[in-house]
N, C-alpha and C positions, 0 to 999 in steps of 0.2 A: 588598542582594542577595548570595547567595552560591552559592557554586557545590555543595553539598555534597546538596540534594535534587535535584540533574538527576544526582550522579553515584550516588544511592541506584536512583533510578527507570529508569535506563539499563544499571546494571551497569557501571560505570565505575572504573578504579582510575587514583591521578595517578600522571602521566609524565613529570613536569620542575616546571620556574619557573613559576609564575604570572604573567602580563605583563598592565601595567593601561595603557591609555590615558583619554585625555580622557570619549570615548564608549562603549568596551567594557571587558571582562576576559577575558582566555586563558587555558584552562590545559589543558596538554599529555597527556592519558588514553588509557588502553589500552581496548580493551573487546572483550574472547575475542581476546585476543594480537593486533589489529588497531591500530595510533596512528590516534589522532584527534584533534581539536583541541575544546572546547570553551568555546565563547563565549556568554557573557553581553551582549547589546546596553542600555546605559545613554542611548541617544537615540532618539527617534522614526524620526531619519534609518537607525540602525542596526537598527532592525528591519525597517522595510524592507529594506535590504541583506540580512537574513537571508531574506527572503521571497520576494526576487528567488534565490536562491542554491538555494530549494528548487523553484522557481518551472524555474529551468535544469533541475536534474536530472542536473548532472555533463556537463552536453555547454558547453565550453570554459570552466565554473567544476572549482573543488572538488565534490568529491561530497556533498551534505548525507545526513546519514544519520537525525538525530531533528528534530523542533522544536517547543519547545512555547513563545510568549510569549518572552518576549527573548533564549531560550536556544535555540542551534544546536549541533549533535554534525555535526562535519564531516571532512570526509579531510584525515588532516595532509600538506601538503607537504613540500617541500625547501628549507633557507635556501639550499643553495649547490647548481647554481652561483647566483648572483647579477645577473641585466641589470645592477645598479649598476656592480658588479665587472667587468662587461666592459667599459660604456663607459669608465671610467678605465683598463682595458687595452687600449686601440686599438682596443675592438670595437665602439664605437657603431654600427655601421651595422647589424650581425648584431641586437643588440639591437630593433635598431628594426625590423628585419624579423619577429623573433619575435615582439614584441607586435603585429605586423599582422596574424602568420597565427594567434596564438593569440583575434585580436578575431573572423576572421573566422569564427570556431566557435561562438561565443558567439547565440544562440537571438533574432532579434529580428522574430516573428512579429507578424501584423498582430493576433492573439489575444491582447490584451496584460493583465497583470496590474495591477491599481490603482493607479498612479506617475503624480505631479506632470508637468506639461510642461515642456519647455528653457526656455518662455517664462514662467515663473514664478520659475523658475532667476533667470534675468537682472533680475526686478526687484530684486535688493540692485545690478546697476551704475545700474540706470534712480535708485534713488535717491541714487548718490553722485554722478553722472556731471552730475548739474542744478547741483550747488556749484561744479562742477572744471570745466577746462579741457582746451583742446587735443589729446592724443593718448587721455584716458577718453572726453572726449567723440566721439574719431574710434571710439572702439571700441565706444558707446554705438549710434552711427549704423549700425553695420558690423551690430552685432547685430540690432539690427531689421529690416535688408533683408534680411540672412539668416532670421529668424523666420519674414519676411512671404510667401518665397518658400520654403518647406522642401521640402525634395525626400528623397526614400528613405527616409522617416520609421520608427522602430519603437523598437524596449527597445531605452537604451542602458545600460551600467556604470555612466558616469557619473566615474569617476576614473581612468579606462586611465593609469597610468604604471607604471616600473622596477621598484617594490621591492611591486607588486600584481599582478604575473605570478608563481608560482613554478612548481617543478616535480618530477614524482613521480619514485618511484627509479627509472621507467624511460624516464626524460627527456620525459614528455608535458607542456607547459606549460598551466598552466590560471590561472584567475585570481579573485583572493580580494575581501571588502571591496567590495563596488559600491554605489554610492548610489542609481540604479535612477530611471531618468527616459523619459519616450517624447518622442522628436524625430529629429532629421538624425541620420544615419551619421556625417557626417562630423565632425559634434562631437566623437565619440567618441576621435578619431584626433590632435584639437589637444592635447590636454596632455601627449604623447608630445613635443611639442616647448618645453616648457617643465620638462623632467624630463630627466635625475633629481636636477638641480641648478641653481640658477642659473648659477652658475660655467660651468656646463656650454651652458644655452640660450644664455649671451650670448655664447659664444667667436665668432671671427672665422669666417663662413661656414658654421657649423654647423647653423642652420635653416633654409635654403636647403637643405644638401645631405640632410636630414634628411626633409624635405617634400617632396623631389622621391623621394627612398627609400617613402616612405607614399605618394606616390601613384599608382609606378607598384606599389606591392603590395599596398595596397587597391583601384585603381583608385578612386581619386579627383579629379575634377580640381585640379590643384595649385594655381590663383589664389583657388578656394576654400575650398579646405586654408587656406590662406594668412590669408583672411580671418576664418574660425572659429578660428583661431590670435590673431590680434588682438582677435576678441570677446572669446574664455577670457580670455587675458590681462588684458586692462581688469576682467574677473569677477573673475580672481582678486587683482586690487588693489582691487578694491574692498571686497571683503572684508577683508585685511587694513586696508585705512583706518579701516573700522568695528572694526577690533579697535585701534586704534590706533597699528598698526606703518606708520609713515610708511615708514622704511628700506628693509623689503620691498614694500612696494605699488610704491615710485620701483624697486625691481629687478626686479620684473613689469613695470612700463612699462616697461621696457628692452626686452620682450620684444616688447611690442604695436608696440616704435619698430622695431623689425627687421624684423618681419611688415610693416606699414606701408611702411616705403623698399623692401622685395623688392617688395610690390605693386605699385610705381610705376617700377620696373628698366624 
């Protein structure tokens, strides 16, 4: 796949480095003296995200501008400033507040576009969780009473953290990359506590105070905050177990062990 017939087809001229991840390719274009970004999606998961993106229409993502097939022409943002950059500059808490009021823009109508449910999500924990023990399988549990009992259900992002908020040059924050799923609100709001670092989730006292920030600015209730914070978690070690990152999965449970003992305060 290459990027050279979307930019014939578009009127596009390059504007920088080409950047390749695992799933997509970026590369930086002008088009009638406007930047924009354009992406190539290389997984099924990433076209959706491109579908979901045009799906928004610019109301709390980027603006998509073309799309044909795995290719999206979208509004380039801003690297800096950076949420990452602020939580290591004393500003966690601003951080966290932006991505709440930048989530709470984001379009999650009961009119919803063709995306997987949270509960399909969850079977990579349901099948790691049956081998393992103790705090996966507390998050195994956690996740089902939550599935079983959904409340405020609609389109989520699907990956809300740090370095998938940015922002235009005239400091409106919007948000890129979603993987595009329909379930709970509140889902949306746990991986904000597991970001933008480990380092970061497991410091002393920091998702407590973190959680109790999200939920009085999403309104959320926080013992539930709490427990879709221990679902993700277990999710997201399960996953790396199946990639075969033990190292990481045991520092994702660190997270679900946090959520877990705040639950029981």
């Amino acid at each position: 796949m290459t990027f050279e017939p979307y930019l014939s087809r578009w009127h596009l001229t390059v504007d920088g480095l080409s950047v390749h991840t695992h799933s997509s390719d970026l590369l930086p274009v002008q088009r009638a003296g406007q930047a924009a970004m354009l992406k190539l999606a290389r997984s099924h998961e990433e076209r959706r995200g491109n579908e979901l993106m045009v799906w928004w229409n610019g109301r709390g993502a980027a603006q998509a501008y073309e799309h044909d097939g795995p290719a999206l022409l979208m509004e380039r943002l801003e690297v800096t400033p950076s949420l990452t950059e602020m939580v290591r500059a004393g500003q966690d808490d601003e951080a966290t507040r932006l991505l709440c009021r930048a989530a709470a823009k984001l379009p999650r109508a009961q009119t919803w576009p063709e995306l997987p449910t949270l509960r399909r999500w969850f079977q990579g924990l349901e099948k790691m969780a049956s081998s393992a023990g103790s705090i996966l399988f507390i998050a195994l549990k956690t996740a089902r009473e939550l599935l079983d009992s959904p409340q405020d259900v609609g389109v989520l992002h699907g990956d809300i953290h740090h370095a998938n908020l940015l922002s235009t040059a005239e400091g409106d924050w919007r948000f890129i990359d979603p993987k595009g799923l329909i379930g709970e609100r509140g889902f949306d709001y746990a991986n904000i506590l597991c970001n933008p670092d480990l380092n970061a989730a497991t410091a002393p006292g920091r998702l407590a105070r973190q959680a109790r920030i999200i939920s009085e600015t999403a309104n959320l209730d926080y013992a539930r905050l709490l427990r879709w914070t221990l679902a993700y978690a277990g999710l997201s070690a399960a996953w790396h177990l199946e990639d075969g990152d033990d190292e990481m999965a045991a520092r994702t449970l660190d997270v679900a062990q946090i959520a877990a003992a705040e639950l029981h305060r």
